[in-house]
C-alpha positions in Angstrom: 43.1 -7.6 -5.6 40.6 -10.8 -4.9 37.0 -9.7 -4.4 34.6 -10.4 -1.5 31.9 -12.9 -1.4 28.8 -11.4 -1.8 26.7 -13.6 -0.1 22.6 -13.6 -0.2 20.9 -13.1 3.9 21.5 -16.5 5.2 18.4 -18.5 6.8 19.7 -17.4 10.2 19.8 -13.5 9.2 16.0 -13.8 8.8 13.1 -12.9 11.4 11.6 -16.6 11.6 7.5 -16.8 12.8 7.2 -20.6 14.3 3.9 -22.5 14.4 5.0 -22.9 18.3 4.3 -19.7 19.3 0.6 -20.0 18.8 0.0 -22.9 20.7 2.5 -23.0 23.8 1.9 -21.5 27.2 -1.2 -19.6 28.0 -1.7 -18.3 24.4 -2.9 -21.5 22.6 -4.9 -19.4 19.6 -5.2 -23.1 18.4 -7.5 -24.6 21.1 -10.9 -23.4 20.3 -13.0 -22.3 17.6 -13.3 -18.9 17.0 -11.3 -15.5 16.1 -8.3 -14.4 18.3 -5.7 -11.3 18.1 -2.3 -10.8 19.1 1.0 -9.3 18.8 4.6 -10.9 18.2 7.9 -9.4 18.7 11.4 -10.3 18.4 14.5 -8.4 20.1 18.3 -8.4 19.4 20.4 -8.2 22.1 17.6 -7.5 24.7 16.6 -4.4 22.5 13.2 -3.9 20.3 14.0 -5.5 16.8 10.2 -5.9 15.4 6.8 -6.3 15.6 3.8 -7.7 13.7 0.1 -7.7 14.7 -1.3 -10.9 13.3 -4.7 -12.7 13.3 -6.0 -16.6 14.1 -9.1 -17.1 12.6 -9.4 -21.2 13.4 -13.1 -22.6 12.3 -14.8 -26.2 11.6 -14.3 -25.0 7.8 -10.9 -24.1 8.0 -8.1 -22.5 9.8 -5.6 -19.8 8.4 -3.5 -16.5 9.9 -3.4 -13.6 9.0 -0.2 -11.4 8.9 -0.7 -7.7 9.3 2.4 -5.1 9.5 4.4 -2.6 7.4 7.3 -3.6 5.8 9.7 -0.3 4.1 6.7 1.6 4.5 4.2 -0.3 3.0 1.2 -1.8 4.8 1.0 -5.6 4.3 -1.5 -8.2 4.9 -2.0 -11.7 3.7 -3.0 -15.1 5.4 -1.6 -18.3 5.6 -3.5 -21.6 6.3 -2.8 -23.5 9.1 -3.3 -27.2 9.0 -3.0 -29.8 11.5 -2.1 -33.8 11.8 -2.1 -36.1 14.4 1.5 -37.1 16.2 3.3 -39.2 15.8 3.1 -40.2 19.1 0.1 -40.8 19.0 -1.1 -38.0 21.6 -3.1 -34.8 20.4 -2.2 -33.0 16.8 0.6 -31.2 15.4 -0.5 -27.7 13.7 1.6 -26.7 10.2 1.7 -23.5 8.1 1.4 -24.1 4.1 3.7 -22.1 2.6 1.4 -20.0 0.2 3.9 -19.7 -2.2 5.2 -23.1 -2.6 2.1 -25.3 -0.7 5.1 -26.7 1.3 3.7 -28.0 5.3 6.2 -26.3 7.5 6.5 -25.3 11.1 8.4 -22.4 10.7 8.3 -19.5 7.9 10.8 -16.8 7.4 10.9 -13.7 6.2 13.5 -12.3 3.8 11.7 -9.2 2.0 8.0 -8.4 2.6 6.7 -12.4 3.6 7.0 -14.9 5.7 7.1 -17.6 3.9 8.5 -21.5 3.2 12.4 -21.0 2.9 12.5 -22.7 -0.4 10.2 -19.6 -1.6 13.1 -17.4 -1.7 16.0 -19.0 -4.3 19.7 -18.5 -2.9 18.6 -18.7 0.8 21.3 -20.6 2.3 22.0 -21.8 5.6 25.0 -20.0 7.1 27.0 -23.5 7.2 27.0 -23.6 3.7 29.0 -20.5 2.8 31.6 -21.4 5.4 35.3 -22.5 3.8 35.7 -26.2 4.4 38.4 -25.8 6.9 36.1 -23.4 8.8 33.2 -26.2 8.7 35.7 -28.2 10.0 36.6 -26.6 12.9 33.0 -25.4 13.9 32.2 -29.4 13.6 34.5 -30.0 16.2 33.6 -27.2 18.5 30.2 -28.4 18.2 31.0 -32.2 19.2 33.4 -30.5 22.1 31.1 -27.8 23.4 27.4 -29.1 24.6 25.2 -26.2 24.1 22.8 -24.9 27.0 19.7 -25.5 24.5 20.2 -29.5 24.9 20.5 -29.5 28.6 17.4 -27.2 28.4 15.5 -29.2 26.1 16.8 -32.6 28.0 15.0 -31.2 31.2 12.5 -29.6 30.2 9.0 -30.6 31.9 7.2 -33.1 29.7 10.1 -34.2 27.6 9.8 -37.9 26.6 12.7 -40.2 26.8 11.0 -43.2 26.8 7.9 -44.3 24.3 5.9 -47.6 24.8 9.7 -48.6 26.9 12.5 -47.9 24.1 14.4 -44.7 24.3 13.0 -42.0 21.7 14.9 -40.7 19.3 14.9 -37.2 20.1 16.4 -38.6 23.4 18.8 -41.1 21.8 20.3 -38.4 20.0 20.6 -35.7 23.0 22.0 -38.5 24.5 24.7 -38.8 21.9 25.8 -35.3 21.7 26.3 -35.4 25.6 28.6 -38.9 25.3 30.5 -37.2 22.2 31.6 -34.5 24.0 33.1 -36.3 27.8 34.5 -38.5 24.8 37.3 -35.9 24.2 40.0 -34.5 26.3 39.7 -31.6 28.6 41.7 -29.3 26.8 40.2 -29.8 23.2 38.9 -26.8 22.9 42.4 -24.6 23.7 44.1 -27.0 22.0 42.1 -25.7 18.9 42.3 -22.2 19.7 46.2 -22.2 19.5 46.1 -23.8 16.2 
């Protein structure tokens, strides 16, 4: 009788905490000097999944959060630095975590045991892609050239999206752009055609 893959939590299995969500909308704990407080949550199927409380403590000297919640039980706390660089495009700063573990500049961390932290922190993380069959990647890369997910429209339109920089097309937008022209590329029925295979 063959066994089962026993595959490690995959990068997508794990809670992620994303630089965005302390600088977007009305909660920008990034703007100004000083000590701030908040609370992050994640749901699952429109149900409570988890919460942390978590600290911004953003200085001349410095800048750094700190994580505070229980994990199994166990109260944990730590900080991370926060560090930021100018864009790329030339307009304002982009704000990083350093991992603490590995010193790697990253805009998201995840966690996958008691930490948020780097992915490369924790060995045999894989993506889920990667511990699909080759037939299966196969498949899923032509549902993904066929089927134009919501999340580009939404990203193509959003408010202050850039498709143009000093007049040439940018490359975030040349490559929305090329996922939309990929997909009208193939024939209506593509995707049943697929399904009955």
């Amino acid at each position: 009788m063959p066994r089962y893959a026993n595959y490690n939590t995959t990068v997508e299995d794990c809670l992620k905490y994303r630089v965005k969500s302390l600088t977007e909308n009305n909660n920008n704990y990034l703007k100004s000097y000083g000590i701030r407080t908040g609370v992050t949550s994640w749901t699952i199927n429109g149900q409570p999944h988890a919460k942390i409380d978590f600290k911004v403590t953003h200085t001349e000297n410095g800048t750094f959060i700190t994580f505070n919640y229980r994990c199994n039980g166990e109260p944990i706390n730590y900080n991370v630095n926060l560090i930021s660089r100018v864009s790329n495009l030339g307009k304002g700063e982009m704000w990083f975590f350093v991992c603490p573990i590995t010193g790697n500049c990253c805009r998201k961390l995840y966690l996958n045991g008691t930490h948020f932290l780097h992915r490369e922190a924790y060995k045999g993380l894989m993506y889920e892609s990667q511990i699909k069959s080759q037939s299966t990647r196969a498949m899923y890369k032509v549902f993904d050239a066929v089927y134009v997910k919501d999340e580009v429209y939404d990203e193509l339109y959003k408010k202050h999206f850039k498709t143009h920089y000093n007049g040439k097309e940018t490359k975030r937008y040349k490559k929305l752009k090329n996922i939309i022209e990929t997909a009208k590329r193939y024939p209506a029925n593509t995707l049943e055609s697929l399904l009955m295979m």
